[in-house]
C-alpha positions in Angstrom: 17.4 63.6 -38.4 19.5 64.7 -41.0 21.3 68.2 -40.6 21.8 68.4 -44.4 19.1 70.5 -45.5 19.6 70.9 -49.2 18.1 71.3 -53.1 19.4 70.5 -56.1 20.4 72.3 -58.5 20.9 71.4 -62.4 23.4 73.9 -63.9 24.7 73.4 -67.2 28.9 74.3 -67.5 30.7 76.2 -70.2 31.6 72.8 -71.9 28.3 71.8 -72.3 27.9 69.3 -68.9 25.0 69.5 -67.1 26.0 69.1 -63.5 23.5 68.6 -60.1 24.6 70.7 -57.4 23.4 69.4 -54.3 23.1 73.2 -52.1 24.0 72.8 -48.4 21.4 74.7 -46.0 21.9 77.0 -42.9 22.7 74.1 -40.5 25.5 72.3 -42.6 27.2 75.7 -43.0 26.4 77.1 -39.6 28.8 73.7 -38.0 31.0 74.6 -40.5 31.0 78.1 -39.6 31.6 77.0 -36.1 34.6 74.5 -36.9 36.6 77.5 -38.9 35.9 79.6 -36.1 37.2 77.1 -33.6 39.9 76.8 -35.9 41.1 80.6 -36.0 40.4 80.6 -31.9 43.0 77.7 -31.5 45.6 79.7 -33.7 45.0 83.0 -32.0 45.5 81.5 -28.4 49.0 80.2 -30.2 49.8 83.6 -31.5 48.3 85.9 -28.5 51.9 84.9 -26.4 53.6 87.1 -28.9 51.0 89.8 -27.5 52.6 89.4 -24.1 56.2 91.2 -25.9 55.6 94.4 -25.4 53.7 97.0 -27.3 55.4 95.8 -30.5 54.3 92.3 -29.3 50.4 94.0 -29.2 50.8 95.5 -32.9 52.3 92.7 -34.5 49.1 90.4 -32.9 46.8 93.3 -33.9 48.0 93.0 -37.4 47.5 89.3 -37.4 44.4 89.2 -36.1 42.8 91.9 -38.8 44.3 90.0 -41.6 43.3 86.6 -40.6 39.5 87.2 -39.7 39.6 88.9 -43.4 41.7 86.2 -45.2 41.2 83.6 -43.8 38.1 82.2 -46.1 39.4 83.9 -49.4 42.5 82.2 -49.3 41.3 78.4 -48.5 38.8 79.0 -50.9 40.9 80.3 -53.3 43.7 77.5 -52.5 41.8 74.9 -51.5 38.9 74.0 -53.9 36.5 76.3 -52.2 37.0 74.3 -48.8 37.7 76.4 -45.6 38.8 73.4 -43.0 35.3 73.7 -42.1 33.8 73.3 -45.3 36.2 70.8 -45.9 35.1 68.6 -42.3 31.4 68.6 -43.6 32.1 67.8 -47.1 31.3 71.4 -48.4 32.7 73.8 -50.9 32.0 77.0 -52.6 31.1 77.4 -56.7 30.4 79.7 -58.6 26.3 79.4 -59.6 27.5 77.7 -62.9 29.8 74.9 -61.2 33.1 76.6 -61.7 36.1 76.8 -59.3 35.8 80.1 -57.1 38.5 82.7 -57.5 40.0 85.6 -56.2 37.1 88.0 -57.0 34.3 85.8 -55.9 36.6 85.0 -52.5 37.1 88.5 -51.8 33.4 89.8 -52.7 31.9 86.8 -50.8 33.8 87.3 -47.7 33.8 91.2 -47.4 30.4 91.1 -47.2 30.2 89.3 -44.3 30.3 92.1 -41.8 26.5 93.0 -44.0 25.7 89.2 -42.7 26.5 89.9 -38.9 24.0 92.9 -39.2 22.2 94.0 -37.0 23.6 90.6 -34.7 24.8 87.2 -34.8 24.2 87.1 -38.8 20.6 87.1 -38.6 20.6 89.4 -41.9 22.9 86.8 -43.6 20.4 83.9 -42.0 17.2 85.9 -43.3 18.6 85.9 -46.4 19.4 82.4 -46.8 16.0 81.0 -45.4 14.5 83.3 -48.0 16.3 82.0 -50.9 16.2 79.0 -53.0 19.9 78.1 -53.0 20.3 79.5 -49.2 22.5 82.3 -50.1 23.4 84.7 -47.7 24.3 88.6 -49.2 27.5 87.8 -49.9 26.9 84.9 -52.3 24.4 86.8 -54.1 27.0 89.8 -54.4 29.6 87.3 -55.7 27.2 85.1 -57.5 28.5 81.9 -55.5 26.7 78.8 -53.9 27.8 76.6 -50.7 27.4 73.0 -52.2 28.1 69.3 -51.3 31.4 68.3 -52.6 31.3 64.8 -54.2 33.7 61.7 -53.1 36.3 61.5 -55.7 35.6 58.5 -57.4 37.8 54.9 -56.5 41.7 55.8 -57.9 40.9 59.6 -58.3 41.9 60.6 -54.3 43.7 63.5 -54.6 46.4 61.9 -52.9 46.9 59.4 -55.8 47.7 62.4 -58.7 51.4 62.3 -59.2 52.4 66.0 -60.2 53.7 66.9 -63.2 55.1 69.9 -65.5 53.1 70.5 -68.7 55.3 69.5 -71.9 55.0 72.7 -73.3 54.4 75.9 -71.6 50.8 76.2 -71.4 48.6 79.7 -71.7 46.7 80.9 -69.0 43.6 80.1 -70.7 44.8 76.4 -71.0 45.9 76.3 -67.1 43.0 77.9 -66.1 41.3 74.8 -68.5 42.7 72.5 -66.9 42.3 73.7 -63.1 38.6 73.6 -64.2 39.2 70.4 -65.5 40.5 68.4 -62.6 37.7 70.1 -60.5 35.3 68.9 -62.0 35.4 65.8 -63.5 34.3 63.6 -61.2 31.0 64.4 -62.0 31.1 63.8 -65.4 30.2 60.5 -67.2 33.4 58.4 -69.0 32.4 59.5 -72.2 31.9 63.3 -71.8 35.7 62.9 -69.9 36.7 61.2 -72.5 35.9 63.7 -75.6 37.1 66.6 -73.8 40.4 64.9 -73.1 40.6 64.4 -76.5 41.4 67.8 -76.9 44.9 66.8 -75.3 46.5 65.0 -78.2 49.5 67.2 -78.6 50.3 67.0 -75.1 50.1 63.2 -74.0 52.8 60.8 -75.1 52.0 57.7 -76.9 51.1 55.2 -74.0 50.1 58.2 -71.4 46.9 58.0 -70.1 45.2 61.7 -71.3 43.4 61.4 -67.5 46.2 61.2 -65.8 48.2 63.8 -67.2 45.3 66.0 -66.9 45.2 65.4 -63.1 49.1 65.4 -63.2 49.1 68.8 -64.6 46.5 70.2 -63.0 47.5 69.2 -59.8 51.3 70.9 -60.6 49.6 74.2 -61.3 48.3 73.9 -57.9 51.7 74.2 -56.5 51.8 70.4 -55.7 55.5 69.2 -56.5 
C-alpha cells in the first residue's frame, strides 16, 4: 500500500503559472519526522562527550541542545529548499500555500508552533489538526500559511549538481535576487514556453551565445552561497 496519502492542489503563482501541488499526508511526514529526529539523536550522542567536561561541559551541551531542537527545521528550510534531511529522504518540502520558496518568517512561525502540536502528547493536537484539514496542515502551517508537498524530480540536465555557479553581471537588487531564487525553484514545473517568456525578461543580463536558462540557474544557484 502506498504511504503517500495526498491531494492536489492547483495554485496559481505571482507570475501567472498555475502549478499542482501534490500535499504529502500524516504518514509521509510522520517517517520524515522520524528520520530528522534520528538525525538530531545521532548528533547529540556526538556532542553529549563534551557534557562529560565539567559543568561548563553541561552548559555548553545545554545551550546546543536548546538551539538545535529550535533551529534545526527553520534553518534547512530556510537553506535548503524547504527540505529538512527528512523531508529531503522522502522527497518532501515545505511552500508557502501559493508555491513559493519558504523563508525566514514562515520557518520561524511554522516551527515555534510546534510545542502547540505536541499538546496535550505525542502531537495528537498537530495530528487532529491535519486529519481535519484538506491540505493536512498541522497549527503551525496554518499560522504560517505553509503546505508540506511532494518535491518534483528535476528534470534530465537540471540536477542541482549540474548548475555551474555564477556572479550576476551587474549587481542585482534584492527584488531581482529574490526573482531569481524563486525562479530556479520553481521552474521545473513549468512548461518550455512559460520558461521561456519569463527568461526573456533577462536580455540585459545574458551574453550573446549564453543560454538565459542557464545563467538563471547559474545565478540563482550563486545567491545560494554555492561557489
Amino acid at each position: 500500500m502506498d504511504a503517500r496519502l495526498d491531494t492536489v492542489r492547483t495554485v496559481e503563482t505571482p507570475e501567472g503559472v498555475w502549478l499542482a501541488l501534490r500535499v504529502a499526508g500524516p504518514i509521509a511526514r510522520a517517517l520524515a519526522f522520524g528520520i530528522d529526529v534520528a538525525v538530531r539523536v545521532a548528533f547529540y550522542s556526538v556532542v553529549g562527550m563534551v557534557g562529560n567536561i565539567g559543568d561548563a561541559g553541561q552548559g555548553v551541551f545545554l545551550v546546543i541542545l536548546f538551539v538545535t531542537e529550535w533551529f534545526y527545521p527553520v534553518l534547512f528550510e530556510v537553506f535548503s529548499d524547504g527540505q529538512t534531511p527528512g523531508k529531503r529522504a522522502l522527497s518532501l518540502a515545505v511552500v508557502h500555500e501559493d508555491g513559493r520558496p519558504v523563508r525566514w518568517p514562515g520557518a520561524l512561525l511554522r516551527n515555534l508552533l510546534l510545542f502547540a502540536d505536541f499538546l496535550p502528547a505525542a502531537y495528537l493536537l498537530g495530528l487532529a489538526s491535519m486529519v481535519s484539514s484538506r491540505d493536512f496542515k498541522r497549527l503551525g502551517d496554518h499560522a504560517a500559511g505553509t503546505v508540506v508537498v511532494y518535491r518534483n524530480t528535476p528534470r534530465r540536465g537540471e540536477a542541482a549538481a549540474d548548475v555551474q555557479p555564477r556572479a550576476p553581471r551587474a549587481p542585482l537588487t534584492p527584488d531581482e535576487q529574490r526573482a531569481l531564487l524563486d525562479y530556479a525553484a520553481r521552474s521545473e514545473r513549468w512548461s518550455d514556453d512559460r520558461r521561456a517568456e519569463l527568461l526573456g525578461h533577462l536580455d540585459g543580463a545574458v551574453a550573446p551565445g549564453e543560454s538565459p536558462q542557464a545563467v538563471a540557474a547559474g545565478v540563482a544557484a550563486w545567491l545560494r552561497g554555492k561557489r
